[in-house]
C-alpha positions as CSV (number, residue, x, y, z in Angstrom):
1,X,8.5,8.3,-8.9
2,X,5.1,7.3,-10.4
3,X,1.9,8.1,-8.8
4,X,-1.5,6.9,-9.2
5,X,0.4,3.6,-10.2
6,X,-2.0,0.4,-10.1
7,X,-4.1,1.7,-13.5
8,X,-3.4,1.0,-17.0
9,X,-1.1,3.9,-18.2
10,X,0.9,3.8,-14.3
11,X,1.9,-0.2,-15.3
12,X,3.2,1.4,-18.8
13,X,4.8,3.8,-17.1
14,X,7.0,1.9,-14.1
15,X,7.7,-1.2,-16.9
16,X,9.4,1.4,-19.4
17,X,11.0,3.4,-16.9
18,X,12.2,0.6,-14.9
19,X,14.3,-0.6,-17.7
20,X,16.1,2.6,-17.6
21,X,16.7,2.7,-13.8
22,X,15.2,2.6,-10.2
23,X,11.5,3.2,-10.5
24,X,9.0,4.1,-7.1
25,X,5.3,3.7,-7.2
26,X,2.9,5.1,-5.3
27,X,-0.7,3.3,-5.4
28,X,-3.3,3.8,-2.4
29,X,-4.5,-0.2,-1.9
30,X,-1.5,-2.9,-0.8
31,X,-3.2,-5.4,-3.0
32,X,-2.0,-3.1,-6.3
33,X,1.4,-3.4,-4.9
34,X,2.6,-7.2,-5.8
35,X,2.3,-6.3,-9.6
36,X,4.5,-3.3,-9.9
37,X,7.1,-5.2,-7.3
38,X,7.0,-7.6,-10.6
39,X,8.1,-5.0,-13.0
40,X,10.7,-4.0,-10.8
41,X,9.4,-0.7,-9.1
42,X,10.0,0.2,-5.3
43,X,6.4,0.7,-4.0
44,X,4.5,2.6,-1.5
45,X,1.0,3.0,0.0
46,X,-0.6,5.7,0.9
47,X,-3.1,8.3,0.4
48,X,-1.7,11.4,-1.7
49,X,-4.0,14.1,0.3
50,X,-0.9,16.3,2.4
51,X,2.7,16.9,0.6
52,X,3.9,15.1,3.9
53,X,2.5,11.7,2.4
54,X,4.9,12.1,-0.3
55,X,7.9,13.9,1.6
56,X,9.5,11.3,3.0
57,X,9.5,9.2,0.2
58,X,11.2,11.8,-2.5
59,X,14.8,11.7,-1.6
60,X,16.6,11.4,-4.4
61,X,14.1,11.2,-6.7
62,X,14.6,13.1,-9.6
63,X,11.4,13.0,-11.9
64,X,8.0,12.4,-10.5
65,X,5.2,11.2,-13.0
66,X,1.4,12.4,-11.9
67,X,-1.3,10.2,-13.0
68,X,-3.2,10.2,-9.8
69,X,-6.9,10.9,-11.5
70,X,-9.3,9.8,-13.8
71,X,-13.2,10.4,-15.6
72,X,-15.1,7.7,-13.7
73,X,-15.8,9.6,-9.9
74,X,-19.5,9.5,-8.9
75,X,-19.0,13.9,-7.9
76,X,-17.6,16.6,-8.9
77,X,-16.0,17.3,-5.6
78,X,-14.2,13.6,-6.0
79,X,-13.1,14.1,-9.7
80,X,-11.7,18.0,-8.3
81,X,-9.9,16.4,-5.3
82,X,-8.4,13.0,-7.5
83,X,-7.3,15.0,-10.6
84,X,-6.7,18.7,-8.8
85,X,-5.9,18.5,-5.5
86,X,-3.6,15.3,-6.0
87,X,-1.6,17.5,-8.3
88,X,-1.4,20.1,-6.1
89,X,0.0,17.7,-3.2
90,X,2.7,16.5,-5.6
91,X,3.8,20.2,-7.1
92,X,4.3,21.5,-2.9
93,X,6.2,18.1,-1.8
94,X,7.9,18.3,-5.1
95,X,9.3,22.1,-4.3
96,X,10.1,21.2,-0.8
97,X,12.0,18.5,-1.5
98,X,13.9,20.3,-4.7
99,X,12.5,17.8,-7.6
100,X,14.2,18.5,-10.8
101,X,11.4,17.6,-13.1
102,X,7.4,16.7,-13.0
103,X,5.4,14.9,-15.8
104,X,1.5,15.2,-16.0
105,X,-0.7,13.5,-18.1
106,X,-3.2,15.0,-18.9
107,X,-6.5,15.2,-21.8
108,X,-7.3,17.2,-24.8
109,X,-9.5,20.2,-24.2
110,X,-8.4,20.4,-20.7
111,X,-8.7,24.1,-19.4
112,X,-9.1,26.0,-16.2
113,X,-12.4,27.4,-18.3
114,X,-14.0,24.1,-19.6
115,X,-17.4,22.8,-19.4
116,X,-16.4,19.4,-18.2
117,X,-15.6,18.8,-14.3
118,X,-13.0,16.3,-15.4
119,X,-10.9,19.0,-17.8
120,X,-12.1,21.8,-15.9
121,X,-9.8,20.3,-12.9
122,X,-7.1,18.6,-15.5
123,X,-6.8,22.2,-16.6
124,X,-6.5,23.6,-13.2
125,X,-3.5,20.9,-12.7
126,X,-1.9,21.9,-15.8
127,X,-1.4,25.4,-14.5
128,X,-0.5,24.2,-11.2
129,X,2.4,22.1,-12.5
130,X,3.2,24.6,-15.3
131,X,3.3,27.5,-12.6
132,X,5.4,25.6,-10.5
133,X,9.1,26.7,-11.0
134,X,10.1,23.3,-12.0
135,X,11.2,22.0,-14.6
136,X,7.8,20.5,-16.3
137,X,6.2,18.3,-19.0
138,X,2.6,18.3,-19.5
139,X,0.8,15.4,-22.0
140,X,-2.4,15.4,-23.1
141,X,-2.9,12.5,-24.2
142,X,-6.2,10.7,-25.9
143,X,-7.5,7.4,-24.9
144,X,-5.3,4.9,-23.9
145,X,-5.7,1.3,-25.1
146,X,-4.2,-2.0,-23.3
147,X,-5.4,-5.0,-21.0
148,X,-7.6,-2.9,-18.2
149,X,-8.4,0.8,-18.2
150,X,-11.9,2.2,-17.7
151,X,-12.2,3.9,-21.4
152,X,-11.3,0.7,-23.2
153,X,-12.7,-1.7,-20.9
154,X,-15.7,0.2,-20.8
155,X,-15.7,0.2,-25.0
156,X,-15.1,-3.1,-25.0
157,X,-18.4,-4.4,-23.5
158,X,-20.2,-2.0,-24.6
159,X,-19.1,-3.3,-28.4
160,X,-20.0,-6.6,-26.9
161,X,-23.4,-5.2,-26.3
162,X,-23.8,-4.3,-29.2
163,X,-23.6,-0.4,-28.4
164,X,-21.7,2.4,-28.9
165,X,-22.1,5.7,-26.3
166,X,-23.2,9.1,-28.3
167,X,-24.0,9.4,-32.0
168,X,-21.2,7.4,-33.1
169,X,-19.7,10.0,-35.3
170,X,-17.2,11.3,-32.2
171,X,-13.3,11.4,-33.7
172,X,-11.0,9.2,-31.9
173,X,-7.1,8.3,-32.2
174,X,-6.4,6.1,-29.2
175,X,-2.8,5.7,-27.7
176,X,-1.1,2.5,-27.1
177,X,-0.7,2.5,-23.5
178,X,2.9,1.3,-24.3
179,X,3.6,4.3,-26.1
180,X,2.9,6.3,-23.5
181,X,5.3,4.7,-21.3
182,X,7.7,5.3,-23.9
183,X,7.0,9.3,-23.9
184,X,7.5,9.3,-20.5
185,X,10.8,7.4,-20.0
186,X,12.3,9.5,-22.9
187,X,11.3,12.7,-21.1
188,X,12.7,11.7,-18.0
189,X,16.0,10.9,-20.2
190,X,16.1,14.1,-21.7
191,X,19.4,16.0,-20.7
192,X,17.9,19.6,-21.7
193,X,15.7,20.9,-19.6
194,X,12.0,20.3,-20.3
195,X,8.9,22.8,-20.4
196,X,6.0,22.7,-21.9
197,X,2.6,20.9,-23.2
198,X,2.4,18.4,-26.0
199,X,-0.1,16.0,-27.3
200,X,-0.1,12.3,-27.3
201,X,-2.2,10.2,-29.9
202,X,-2.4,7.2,-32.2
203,X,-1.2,7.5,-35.5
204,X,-4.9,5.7,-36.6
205,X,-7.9,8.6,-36.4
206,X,-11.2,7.0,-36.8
207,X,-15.1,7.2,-35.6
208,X,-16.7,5.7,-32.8
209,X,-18.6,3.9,-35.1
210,X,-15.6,2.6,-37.2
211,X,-14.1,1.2,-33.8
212,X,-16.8,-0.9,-33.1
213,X,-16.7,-2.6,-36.7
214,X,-12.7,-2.5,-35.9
215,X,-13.2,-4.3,-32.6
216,X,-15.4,-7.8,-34.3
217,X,-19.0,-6.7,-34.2
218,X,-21.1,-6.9,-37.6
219,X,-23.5,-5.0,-38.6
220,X,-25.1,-1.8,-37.1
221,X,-24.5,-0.4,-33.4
222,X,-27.6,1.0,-31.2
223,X,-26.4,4.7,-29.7
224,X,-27.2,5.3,-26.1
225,X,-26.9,8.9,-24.5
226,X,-24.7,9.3,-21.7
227,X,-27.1,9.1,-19.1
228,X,-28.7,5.9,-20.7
229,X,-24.9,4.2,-21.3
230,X,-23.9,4.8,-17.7
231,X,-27.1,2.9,-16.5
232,X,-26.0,0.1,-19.1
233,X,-22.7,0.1,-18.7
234,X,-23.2,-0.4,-14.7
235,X,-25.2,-3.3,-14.8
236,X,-22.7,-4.8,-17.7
237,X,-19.6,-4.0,-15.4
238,X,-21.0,-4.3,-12.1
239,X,-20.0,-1.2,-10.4
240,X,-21.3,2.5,-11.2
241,X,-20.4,4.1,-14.3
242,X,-20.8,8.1,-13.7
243,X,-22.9,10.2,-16.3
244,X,-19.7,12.4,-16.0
245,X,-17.6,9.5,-17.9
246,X,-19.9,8.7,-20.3
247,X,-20.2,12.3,-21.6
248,X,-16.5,12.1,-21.9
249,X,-16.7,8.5,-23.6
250,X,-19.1,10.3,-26.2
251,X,-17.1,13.2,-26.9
252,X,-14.3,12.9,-29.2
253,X,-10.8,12.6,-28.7
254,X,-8.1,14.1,-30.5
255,X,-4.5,15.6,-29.9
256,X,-5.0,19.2,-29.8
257,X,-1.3,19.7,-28.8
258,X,2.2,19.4,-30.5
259,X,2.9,15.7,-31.0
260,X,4.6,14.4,-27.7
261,X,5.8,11.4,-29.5
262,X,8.0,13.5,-32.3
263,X,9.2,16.0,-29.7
264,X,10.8,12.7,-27.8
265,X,11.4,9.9,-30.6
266,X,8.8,7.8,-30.2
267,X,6.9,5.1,-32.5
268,X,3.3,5.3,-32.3
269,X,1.7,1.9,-32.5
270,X,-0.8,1.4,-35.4
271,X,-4.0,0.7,-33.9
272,X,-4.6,-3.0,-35.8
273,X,-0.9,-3.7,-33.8
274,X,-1.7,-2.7,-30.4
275,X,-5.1,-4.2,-30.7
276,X,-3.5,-7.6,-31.6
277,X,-0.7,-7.6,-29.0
278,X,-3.3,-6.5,-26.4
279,X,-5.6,-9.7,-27.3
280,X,-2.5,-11.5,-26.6
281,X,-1.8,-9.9,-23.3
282,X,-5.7,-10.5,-22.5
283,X,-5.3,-14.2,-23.0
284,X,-2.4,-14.7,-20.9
285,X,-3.8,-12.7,-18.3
């Protein structure tokens, strides 16, 4: 079972795992359902704020995949409850119901102790799913790259723009969202019991400033702050862009855990190849 479904990295997910096998999804709007119906999954809607919204649903499931969550919530209390509490929800149905294993995705520099809201509550979910009994994976993994997705989208016009968000000198190595479908499904078809955390990024490591050349603009970007990119980035998207994700979008964002992808036998993607096959995927769409 995937939760969290409808984004980016839950499409990835249900596509490589339903190859493999039946596949559930768990989104909270019916209009997200249609699509993962296409790729073959079983699908549900319904809020994740009680284990009983999950509980009825679990039988004979044997892995469930978290990636209720994300960086762009206008509060604290709303990135706590989407990327804690939704974890907790699944780790108490999950040991009702006897789950064998759980999957989390996670970030880099997620901790109990950070700064940051957003890894300040991924951190707290870690623990919860790493304290859990069960058996767990937990992948932090750096930003993900594909058609959709608030990190890229959100790069993409801003490139556009003719901007990039902090000083430009931030370290990225963004993950084909493919790939991290492909970590996933060879977790879940691991025979050995699995527990532990591991990192997940593109084999390319590069600046923030580099990326923008990478992505078709000449010559040299303007850097906004985060307070002053969120304000842009809002009226370029057309719906609110938190200070929160920005500050996140500036920092940098690197695997700072054993590579997921060796651990399970997975090719990374260059970046110049899942660029190009994403422009192709953009087109069709």
């Amino acid at each position: 079972m995937v939760t969290g479904a409808s984004g980016l990295l839950g499409r990835a997910v249900v596509e490589a795992m339903a190859r493999r096998g039946e596949v559930r999804a768990v989104v909270r709007r019916e209009e997200a359902a249609p699509a993962l119906r296409t790729l073959g999954a079983k699908v549900a809607v319904r809020d994740l704020l009680e284990p009983d919204d999950l509980i009825e649903i679990l039988p004979r499931v044997h892995t469930v995949v978290h990636l209720v969550g994300g960086i762009n919530l206008q509060t604290e209390e709303e990135l706590f409850a989407a990327n804690h509490g939704s974890a907790l929800t699944v780790v108490r149905a999950a040991k009702e119901k006897g789950i064998h294993r759980l999957i989390l995705l996670s970030a880099p520099g997620a901790s109990p102790e950070a700064e940051h809201p957003y890894l300040r509550a991924k951190g707290l979910a870690e623990e919860a799913f790493v304290e859990s009994g069960l058996e767990h994976a937990v992948i932090r993994t750096t930003h993900a790259y594909g058609v959709g997705g608030f990190w890229f989208t959100a790069t993409v016009v801003a490139t556009e723009d003719g901007f990039v968000v902090g000083d430009g000198r931030q370290r990225l190595a963004p993950v084909f969202a493919d790939d991290v479908g492909a970590v996933v499904a060879a977790i879940d078809d691991r025979r050995d019991p699995v527990a532990g955390t591991w990192g997940l990024a593109g084999p390319d490591e590069l600046i923030a400033d580099e990326l923008f050349g990478l992505l078709g603009e000449a010559g040299e970007p303007e850097h906004l702050e985060p307070s002053s990119a969120a304000a842009r980035l809002t009226d370029l998207l057309g719906a609110p862009v938190s200070i929160q994700a920005t500050q996140l979008i500036a920092a940098s964002s690197v695997a700072d855990a054993p590579d997921a992808a060796a651990a399970f036998g997975v090719r990374r993607t260059p970046l110049a190849e899942g660029l190009a096959i994403t422009s192709e995927r953009a087109k069709i769409d």
